[in-house]
C-alpha positions as CSV (number, residue, x, y, z in Angstrom):
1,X,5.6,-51.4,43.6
2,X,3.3,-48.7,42.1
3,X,4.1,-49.9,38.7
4,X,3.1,-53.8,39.4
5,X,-0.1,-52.0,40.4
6,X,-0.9,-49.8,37.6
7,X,0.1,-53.0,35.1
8,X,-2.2,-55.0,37.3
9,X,-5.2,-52.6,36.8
10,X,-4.1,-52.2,33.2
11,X,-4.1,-56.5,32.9
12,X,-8.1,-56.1,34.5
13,X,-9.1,-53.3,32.5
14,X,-8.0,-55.1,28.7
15,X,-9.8,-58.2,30.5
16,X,-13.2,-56.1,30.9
17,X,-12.4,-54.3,27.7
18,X,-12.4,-57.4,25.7
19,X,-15.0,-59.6,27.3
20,X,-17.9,-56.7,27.1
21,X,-16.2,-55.8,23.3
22,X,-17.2,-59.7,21.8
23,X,-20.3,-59.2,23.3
24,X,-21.5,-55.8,21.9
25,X,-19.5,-56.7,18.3
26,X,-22.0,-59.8,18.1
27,X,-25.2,-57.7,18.7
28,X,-24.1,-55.3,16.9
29,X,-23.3,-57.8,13.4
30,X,-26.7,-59.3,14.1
31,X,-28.0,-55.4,13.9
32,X,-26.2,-55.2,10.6
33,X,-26.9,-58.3,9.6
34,X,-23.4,-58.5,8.8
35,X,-21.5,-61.9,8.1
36,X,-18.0,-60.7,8.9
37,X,-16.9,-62.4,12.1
38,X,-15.6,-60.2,15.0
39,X,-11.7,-59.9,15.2
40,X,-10.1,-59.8,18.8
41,X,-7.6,-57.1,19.7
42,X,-4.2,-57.4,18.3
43,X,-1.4,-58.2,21.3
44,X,0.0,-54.6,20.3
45,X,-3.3,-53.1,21.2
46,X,-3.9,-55.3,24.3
47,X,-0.9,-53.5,25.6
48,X,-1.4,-50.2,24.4
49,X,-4.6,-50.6,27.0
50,X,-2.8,-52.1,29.7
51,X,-0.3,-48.8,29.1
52,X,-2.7,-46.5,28.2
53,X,-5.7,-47.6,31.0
54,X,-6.6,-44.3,33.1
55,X,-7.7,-42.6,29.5
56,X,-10.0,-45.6,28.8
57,X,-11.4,-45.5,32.1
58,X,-11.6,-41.4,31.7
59,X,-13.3,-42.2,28.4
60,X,-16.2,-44.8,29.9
61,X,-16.9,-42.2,32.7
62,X,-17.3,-39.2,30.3
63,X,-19.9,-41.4,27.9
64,X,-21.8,-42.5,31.2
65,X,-22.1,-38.8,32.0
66,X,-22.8,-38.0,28.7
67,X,-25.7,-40.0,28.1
68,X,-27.3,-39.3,31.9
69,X,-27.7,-35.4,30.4
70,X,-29.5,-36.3,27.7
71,X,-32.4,-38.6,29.5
């Protein structure tokens, strides 16, 4: 039962991941000025996140800490 969990939080984390990821890839390449198009994850990396979730999550939480010390 715990697993269907952690794959479920996994499945919603690779959701947020790659819905906030188009959107900061398109301001970004307007930054640049840049004409490549954005590329979406692979489905090998899609799972790697839904596997590898709690050190994303770790990740995000360390950045928001991060840049709150330096304000």
């Amino acid at each position: 039962m715990w697993l269907t969990y952690y794959l479920l939080i996994g499945l919603g984390f690779t959701f947020i991941v790659e819905t906030s990821s188009i959107h900061h890839a398109e301001e970004i390449q307007f930054l640049k000025g840049d004409d490549k198009p954005f590329e979406s994850f692979s489905m090998m990396e899609r799972l790697l996140i839904i596997v590898l979730w709690p050190m994303g999550i770790m990740s995000i939480v360390k950045e928001l800490f991060k840049k709150d010390d330096e304000y």
